[in-house]
N, C-alpha and C positions, 0 to 999 in steps of 0.2 A: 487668554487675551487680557491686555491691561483695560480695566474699566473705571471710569472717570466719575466716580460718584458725587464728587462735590464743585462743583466749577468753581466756587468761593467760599473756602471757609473762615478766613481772614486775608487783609487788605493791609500794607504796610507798607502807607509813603512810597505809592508808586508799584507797586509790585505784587502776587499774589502767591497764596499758598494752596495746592490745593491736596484734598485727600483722594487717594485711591484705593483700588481692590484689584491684586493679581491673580487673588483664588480664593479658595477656603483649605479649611484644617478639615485636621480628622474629621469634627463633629460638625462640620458644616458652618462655622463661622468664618466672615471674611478674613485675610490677612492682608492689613492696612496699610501704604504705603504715603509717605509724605513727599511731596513733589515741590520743590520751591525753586521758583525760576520768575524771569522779569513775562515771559509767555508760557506759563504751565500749560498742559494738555496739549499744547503747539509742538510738530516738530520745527526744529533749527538749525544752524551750517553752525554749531557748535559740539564742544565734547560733554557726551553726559557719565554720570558719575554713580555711582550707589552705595547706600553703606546698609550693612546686614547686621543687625545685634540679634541676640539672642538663639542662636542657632542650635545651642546645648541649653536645655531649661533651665542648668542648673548653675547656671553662667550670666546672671543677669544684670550686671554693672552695662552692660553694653547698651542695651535697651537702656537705662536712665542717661548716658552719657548723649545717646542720637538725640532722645527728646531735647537735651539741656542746647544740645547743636543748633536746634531748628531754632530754638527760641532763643538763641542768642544771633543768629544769624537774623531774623525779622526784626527783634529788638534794637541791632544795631547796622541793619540797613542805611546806607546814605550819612552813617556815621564812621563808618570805620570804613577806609579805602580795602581792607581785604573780604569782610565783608559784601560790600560793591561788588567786584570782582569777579566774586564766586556766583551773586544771582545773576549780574548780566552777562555773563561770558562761558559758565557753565550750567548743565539743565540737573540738578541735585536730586535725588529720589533718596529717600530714609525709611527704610522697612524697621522699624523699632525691634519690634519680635517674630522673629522669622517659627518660633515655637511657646507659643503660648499655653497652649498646654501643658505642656512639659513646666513649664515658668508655675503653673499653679499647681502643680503634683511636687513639685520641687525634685525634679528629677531629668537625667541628662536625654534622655529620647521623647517622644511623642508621644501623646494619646496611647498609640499602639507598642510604644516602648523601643521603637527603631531610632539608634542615633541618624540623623537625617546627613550628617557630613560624614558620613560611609554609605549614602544611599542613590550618591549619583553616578552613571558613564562611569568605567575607566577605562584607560587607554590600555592597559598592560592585561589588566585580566576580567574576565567576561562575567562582570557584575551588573546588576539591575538592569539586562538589555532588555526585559519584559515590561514595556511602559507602564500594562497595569498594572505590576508588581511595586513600582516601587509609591513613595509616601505621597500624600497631595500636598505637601509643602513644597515636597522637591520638585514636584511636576508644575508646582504655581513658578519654581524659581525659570525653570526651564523653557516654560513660555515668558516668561520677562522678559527674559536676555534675550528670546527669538522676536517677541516685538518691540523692543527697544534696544538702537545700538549702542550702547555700553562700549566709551572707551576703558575706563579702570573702576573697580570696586574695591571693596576690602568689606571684611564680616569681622567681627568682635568676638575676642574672646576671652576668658577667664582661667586664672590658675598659673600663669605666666607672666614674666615681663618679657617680651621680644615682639621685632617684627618679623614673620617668616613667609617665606617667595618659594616660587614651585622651582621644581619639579616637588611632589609630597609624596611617592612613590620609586620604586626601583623596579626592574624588571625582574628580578632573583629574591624581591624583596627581603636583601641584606641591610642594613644601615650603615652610607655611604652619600658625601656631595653627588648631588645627581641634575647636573642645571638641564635647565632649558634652554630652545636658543636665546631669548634675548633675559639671559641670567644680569649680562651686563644692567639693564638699564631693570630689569627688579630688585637691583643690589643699590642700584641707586635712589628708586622708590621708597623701598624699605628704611633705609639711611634716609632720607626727608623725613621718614614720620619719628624714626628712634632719636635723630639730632635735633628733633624740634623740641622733642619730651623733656620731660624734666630731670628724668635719672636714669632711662630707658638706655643710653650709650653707654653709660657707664659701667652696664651688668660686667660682674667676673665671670657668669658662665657663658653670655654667648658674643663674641667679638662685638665691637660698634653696635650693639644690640639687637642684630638680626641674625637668621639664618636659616638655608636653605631648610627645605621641609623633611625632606629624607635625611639630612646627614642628621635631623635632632632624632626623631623616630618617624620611618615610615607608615602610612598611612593609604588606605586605597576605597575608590567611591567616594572622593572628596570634593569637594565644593571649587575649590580654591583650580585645581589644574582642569578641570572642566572647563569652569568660564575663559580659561585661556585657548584652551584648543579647538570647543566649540562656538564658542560667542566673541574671538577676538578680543577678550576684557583681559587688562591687567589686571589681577586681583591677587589683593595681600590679606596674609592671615593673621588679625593681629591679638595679640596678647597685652591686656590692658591691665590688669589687674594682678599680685601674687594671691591674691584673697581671694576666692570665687564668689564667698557673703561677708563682704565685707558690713559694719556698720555703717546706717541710713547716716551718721554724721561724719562719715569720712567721706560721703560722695563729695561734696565739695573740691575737696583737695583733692581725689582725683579726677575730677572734671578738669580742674586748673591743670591739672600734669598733661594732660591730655589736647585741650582743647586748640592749645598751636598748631600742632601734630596733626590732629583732624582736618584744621583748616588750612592746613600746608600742602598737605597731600593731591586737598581736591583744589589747589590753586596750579599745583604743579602741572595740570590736566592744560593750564593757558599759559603758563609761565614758561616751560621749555619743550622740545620735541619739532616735531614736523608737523606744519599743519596746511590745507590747502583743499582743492575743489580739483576734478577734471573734468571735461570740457569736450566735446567734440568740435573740429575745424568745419565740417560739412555743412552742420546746424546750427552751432554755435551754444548746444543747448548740454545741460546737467549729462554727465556721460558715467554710472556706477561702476567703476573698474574698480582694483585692484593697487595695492599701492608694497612692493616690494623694495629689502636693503639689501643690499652686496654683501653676502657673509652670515647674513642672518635667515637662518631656515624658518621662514615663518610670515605668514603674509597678513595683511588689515586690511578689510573692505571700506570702499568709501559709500556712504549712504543711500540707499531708493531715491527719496526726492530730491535731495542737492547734492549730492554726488562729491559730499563734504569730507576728507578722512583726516584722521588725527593718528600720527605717530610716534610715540613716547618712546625716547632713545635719552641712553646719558651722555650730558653733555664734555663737551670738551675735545671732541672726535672729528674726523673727515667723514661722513656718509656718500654711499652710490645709489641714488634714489629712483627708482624705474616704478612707473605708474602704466597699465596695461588693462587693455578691454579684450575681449573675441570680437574679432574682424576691426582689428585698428594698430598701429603699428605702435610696440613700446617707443618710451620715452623716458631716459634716464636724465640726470641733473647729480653732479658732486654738489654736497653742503658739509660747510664746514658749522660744527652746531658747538655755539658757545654758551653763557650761562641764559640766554634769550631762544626766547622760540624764536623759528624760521616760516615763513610762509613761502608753498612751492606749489605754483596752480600752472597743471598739465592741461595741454590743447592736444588732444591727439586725433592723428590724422587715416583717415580709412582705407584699406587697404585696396579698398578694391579704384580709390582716385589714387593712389599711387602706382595701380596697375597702369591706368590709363595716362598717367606722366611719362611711365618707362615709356611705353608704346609709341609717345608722342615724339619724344626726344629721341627714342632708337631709329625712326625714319626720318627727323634732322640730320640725324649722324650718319646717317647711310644715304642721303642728299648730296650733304657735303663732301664727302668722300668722293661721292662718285662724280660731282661740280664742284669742284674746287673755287675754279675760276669766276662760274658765275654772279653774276654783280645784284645787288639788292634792287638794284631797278629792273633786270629781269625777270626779278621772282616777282614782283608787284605785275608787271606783262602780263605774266598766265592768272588767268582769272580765278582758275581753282586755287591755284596756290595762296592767292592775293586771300580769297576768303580764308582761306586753313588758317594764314597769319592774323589775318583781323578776327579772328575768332578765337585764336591762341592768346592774343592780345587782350581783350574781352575778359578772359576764363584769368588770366593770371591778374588782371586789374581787379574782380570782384574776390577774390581770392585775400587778397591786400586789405580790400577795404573790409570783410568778414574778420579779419586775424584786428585789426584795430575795434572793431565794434567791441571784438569777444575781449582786448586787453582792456578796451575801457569799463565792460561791467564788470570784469573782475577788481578794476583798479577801486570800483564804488563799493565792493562788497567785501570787500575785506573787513576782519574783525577788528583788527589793532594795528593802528596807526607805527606802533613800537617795532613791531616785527620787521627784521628784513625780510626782503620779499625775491621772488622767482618765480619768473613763468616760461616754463619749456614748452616750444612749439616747433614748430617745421625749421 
């Protein structure tokens, strides 16, 4: 469980920072989590974000690059519009050193000497399914991602220049392109961070400066395809560094190389994709379904309390957008997603008042069939009928005014005035 140790540890012009604790390490010290948003500790009908440094000890440019992030991001609050952006519109978590230990042995595993990005889930082969077995890093990460929805992350690494996107595995574990289904839109994730870099595109060895995980070398019990399969998260592996120790006077310059990059990525979380609420027609109230694309194997939850999801797709495409509860009838929407996000807020309607429409209408239609002829003023005559009508009347009139209530909160709660907008309902 995430715990909230500091409500205020600094205040910047409006906005707060606060510190956390996911777990503890080996030796039982906490592992510290920086949390910067305009409502820290709060849940919100926004996307949240996380970045991991330090996950190999011996790989520590990461961990200095997150802190340089936080504090430049406070420092230039209400000054820099991307800045802005990122505390009011997305909820930011920064785990500096995900292996601290490791960081002060000066070596790539933990305490116990386990590299921890071979220590989670995998999908292909039947590693660490004994919870107590595996590290209490991994087990801190694991409950993170279960109590907080994480739409994308990325963890830091050293020894490379690339950005790299799963699949990080093979099934024969051969080395081979091995995507996933939305390869699309982590090919375009990745290209946001290597095109915002300063040399990072340019590499001779890996195209546009990314590349899938498997075809560079396979890898299994990794960090990176987990948070996708089990926690919904985008998550990129990045490669920040070819120096893993570099000298304390080069951090500068790659902070610089770095820092657009950083703050591109978690901009891109508001800047494009699918974004939106569902809703139920009944109640009018937060409905947590389900939010599926045509073509793409692979589903996103929308939130517990507001019932908010965020869908990260690349831009430039037609999408088939179907949002889906148990016991309420899908609801799809085409969006055409250009270099802007979309906003798509589903009203869906229950299965079991659908039932009772057919029913309603099936003995209309079997009325008229069988009275063709008969005239509106006779049906007002019989009295039972007269009520059935004024009461069909009733039901579709309250009906009407629910579906306008439910567009006018949505019309108030929307994030960004920028977005176009869609709302699919009956």
């Amino acid at each position: 469980m995430v715990v909230l140790i500091c409500a205020l540890s600094s205040l910047f012009e409006g906005f707060l920072e606060c510190a956390l604790s996911i777990g503890k390490r080996v030796n039982g010290f906490p592992l510290w989590v920086i949390e910067i948003s305009d409502r820290p500790g709060e849940e919100e009908a926004e996307p949240a974000f996380k970045y991991i440094g330090n996950v190999h000890g011996d790989e520590p440019v990461g961990r200095e690059l997150l802190l340089l992030l936080a504090n430049w991001i406070c420092d230039n609050y209400k000054k820099d519009p991307l800045a802005q952006l990122v505390v009011e519109n997305v909820h930011l978590h920064i785990l500096p050193t995900m292996n601290p230990d490791g960081f002060s042995l000066r070596r790539r595993g933990n305490a116990n000497n386990v590299d921890l990005n071979r220590d989670f889930p995998d999908q292909f082969f039947s590693l660490n399914e004994d919870v107590d077995s595996r590290q209490p890093e991994t087990r801190a990460i694991m409950n993170w991602v279960r109590d907080i929805h994480f739409t994308a992350s990325a963890s830091l690494h050293g020894g490379a220049l690339v950005a790299n996107y799963p699949w990080d595995g093979t099934e024969d574990k051969r080395r081979y392109y091995y995507p996933c289904p939305d390869d699309e839109t982590f090919r375009f994730l990745a290209r946001t961070y290597s095109q915002s870099h300063h040399n990072m595109s340019l590499s001779k060895e890996f195209e546009e400066g990314i590349t899938n995980g498997a075809s560079w070398y396979p890898i299994y019990g990794g960090m990176q395809d987990w948070n996708y399969i089990h926690g919904g998260c985008f998550e990129l592996t990045l490669e920040i560094s070819d120096d893993k120790w570099p000298r304390a006077s080069e951090l500068p310059t790659i902070w610089e190389y770095n820092r657009m990059s950083m703050l591109n990525l978690v901009a891109s979380l508001v800047k494009t994709g699918v974004h939106g609420r569902i809703f139920s027609l009944d109640q009018g109230r937060p409905l947590p379904g389900l939010v599926l694309v045509k073509g793409v194997n692979h589903t996103v939850k929308a939130s517990r309390v507001f019932a908010d999801y965020h869908r990260l797709l690349a831009p430039g495409q037609k999408y088939e957008v179907t949002a889906l509860a148990p016991g309420y009838k899908p609801k799809a929407t085409s969006i055409w997603l250009s270099e802007e996000a979309v906003t798509a807020d589903f009203i869906l309607t229950p299965e079991e008042a659908i039932s009772r429409g057919y029913q309603l209408r099936s003995i209309c239609e079997c009325g008229c069939k069988r009275n063709g002829r008969i005239l509106l003023s006779n049906l007002f005559g019989d009295t039972n009928a007269g009520i059935t009508f004024a009461l069909l009347f009733v039901v579709v009139f309250l009906c009407f005014l629910l579906q306008r209530r439910v567009r006018s909160n949505l019309s108030k709660q929307r994030q960004s005035s920028s977005r176009r907008s869609v709302t699919v309902s009956v």
